[in-house]
C-alpha positions as CSV (number, residue, x, y, z in Angstrom):
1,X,151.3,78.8,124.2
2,X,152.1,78.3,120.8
3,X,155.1,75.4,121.3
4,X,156.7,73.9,118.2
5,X,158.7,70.8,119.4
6,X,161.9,71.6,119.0
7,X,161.7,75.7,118.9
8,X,161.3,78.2,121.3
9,X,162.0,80.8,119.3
10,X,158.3,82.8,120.4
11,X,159.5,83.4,123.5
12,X,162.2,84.8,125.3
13,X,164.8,82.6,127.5
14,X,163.6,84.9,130.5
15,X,160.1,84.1,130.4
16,X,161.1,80.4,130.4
17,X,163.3,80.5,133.5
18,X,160.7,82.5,135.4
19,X,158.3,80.5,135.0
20,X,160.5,77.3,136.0
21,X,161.2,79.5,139.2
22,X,157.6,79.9,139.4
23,X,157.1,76.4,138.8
24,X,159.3,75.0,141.0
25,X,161.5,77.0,144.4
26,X,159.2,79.8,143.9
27,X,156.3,78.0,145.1
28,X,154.9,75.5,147.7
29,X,154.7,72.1,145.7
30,X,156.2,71.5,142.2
31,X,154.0,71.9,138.9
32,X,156.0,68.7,137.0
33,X,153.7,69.8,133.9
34,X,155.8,73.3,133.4
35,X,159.4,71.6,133.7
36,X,158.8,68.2,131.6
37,X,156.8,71.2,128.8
38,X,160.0,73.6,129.0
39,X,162.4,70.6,129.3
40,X,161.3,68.6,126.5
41,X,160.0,71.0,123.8
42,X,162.7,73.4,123.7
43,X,165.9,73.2,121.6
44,X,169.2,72.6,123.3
45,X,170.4,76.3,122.7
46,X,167.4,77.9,124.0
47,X,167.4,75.5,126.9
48,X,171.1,76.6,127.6
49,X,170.0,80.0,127.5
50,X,167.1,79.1,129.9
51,X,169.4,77.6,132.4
52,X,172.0,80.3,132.9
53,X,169.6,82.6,133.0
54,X,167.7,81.0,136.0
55,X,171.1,81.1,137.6
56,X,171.5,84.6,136.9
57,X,168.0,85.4,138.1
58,X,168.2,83.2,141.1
59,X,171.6,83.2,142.5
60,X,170.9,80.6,144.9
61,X,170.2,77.7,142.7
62,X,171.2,76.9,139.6
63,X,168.9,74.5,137.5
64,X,170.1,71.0,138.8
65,X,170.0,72.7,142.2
66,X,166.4,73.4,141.8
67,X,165.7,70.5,140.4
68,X,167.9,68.1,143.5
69,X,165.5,70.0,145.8
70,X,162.0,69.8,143.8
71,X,162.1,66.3,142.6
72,X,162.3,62.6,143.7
73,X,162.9,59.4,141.7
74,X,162.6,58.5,137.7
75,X,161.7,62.5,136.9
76,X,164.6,64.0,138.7
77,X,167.0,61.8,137.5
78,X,165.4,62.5,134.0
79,X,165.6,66.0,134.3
80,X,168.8,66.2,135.6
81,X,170.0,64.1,133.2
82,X,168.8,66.6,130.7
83,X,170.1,69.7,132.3
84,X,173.8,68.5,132.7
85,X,173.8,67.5,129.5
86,X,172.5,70.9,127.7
87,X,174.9,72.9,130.4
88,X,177.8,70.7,129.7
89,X,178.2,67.6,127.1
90,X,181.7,66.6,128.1
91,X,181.1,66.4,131.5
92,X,178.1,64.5,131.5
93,X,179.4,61.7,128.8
94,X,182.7,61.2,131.3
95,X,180.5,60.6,134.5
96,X,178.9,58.2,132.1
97,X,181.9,56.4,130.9
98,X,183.4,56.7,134.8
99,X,180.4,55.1,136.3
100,X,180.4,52.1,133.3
101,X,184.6,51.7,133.9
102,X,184.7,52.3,137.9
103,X,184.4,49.8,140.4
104,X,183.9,45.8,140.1
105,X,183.6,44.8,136.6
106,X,183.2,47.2,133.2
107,X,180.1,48.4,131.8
108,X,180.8,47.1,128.4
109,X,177.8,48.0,126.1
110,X,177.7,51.7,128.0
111,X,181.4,52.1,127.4
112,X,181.0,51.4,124.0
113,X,178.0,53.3,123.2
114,X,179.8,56.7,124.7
115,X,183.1,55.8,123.2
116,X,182.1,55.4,119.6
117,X,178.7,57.2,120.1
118,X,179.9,60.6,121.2
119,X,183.2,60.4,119.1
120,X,181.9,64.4,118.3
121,X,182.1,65.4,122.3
122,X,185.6,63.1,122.6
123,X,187.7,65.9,122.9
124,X,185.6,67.4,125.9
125,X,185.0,64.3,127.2
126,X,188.6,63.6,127.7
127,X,189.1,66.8,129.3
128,X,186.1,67.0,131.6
129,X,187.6,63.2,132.5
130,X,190.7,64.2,133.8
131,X,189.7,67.4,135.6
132,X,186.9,65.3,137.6
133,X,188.7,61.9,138.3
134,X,192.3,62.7,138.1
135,X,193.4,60.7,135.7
136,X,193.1,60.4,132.0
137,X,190.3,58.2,130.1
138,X,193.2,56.6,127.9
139,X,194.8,55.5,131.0
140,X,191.8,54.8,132.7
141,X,190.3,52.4,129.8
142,X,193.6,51.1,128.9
143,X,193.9,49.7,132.8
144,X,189.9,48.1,132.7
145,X,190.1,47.0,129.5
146,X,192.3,44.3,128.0
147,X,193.1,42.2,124.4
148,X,191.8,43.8,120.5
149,X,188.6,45.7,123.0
150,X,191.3,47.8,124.4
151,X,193.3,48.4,121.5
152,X,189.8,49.7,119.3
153,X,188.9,51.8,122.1
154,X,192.4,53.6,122.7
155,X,192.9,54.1,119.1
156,X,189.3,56.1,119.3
157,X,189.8,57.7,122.2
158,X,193.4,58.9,121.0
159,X,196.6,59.9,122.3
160,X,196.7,60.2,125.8
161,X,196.2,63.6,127.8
């Protein structure tokens, strides 16, 4: 293959979720090689094109499916990781930020980093935040959070929804 890091332009979004099928449910065993190659040296719009065309050409899975089912440990979490991100930014950075605000104690430095990091994805973040948890991030941060911290991270995170 002729892979420039970054561009997949040579070849077709097809190709690449067959042979991740191939790779992975459509065989006994998983070839790692094929995912962490398509995963890693593809751009993120090809990559989204890859994924919902695997679940278009296998029905039964979708991408994280396959990948629940084919991996264990440090690579599935990688690649999943990966995969939600690419299919769906906003609700990836809010189970972020819901894992580093939920339960016993805050998360700071992760809280932080997807706050002010991801200020570009806010708006989806926000959204995908109240759809999955029930309640809004504003609220949700305003209630963990306390003193000058809480007032810098609900003037980032805006006007509640």
């Amino acid at each position: 293959h002729n892979r420039n890091v970054g561009h997949k332009h040579d070849r077709p979004a097809e190709a690449d979720a067959e042979e991740l099928f191939k790779a992975g449910e459509g065989k006994l065993g998983t070839n790692e090689k094929i995912f962490i190659d398509i995963f890693t040296r593809s751009s993120y719009v090809h990559l989204k094109e890859v994924f919902h065309k695997y679940e278009n050409s296998h029905k039964h899975h979708t991408i994280v499916q396959a990948i629940e089912s084919e991996f264990s440990s440090n690579i599935k979490y990688a690649l999943k990781s990966i995969a939600q991100f690419v299919l769906n930014p906003g609700e990836f950075y809010a189970q972020l930020v819901h894992e580093a605000i939920n339960g016993i104690g805050t998360d700071d430095a992760k809280l932080i980093r997807v706050i002010v990091g991801q200020r570009q994805h806010l708006e989806d973040i926000k959204n995908a935040y109240s759809v999955r948890y029930g309640k809004s991030l504003y609220n949700h941060v305003k209630d963990d959070t306390s003193g000058d911290y809480r007032a810098a991270l609900l003037e980032i995170i805006g006007n509640e929804h």
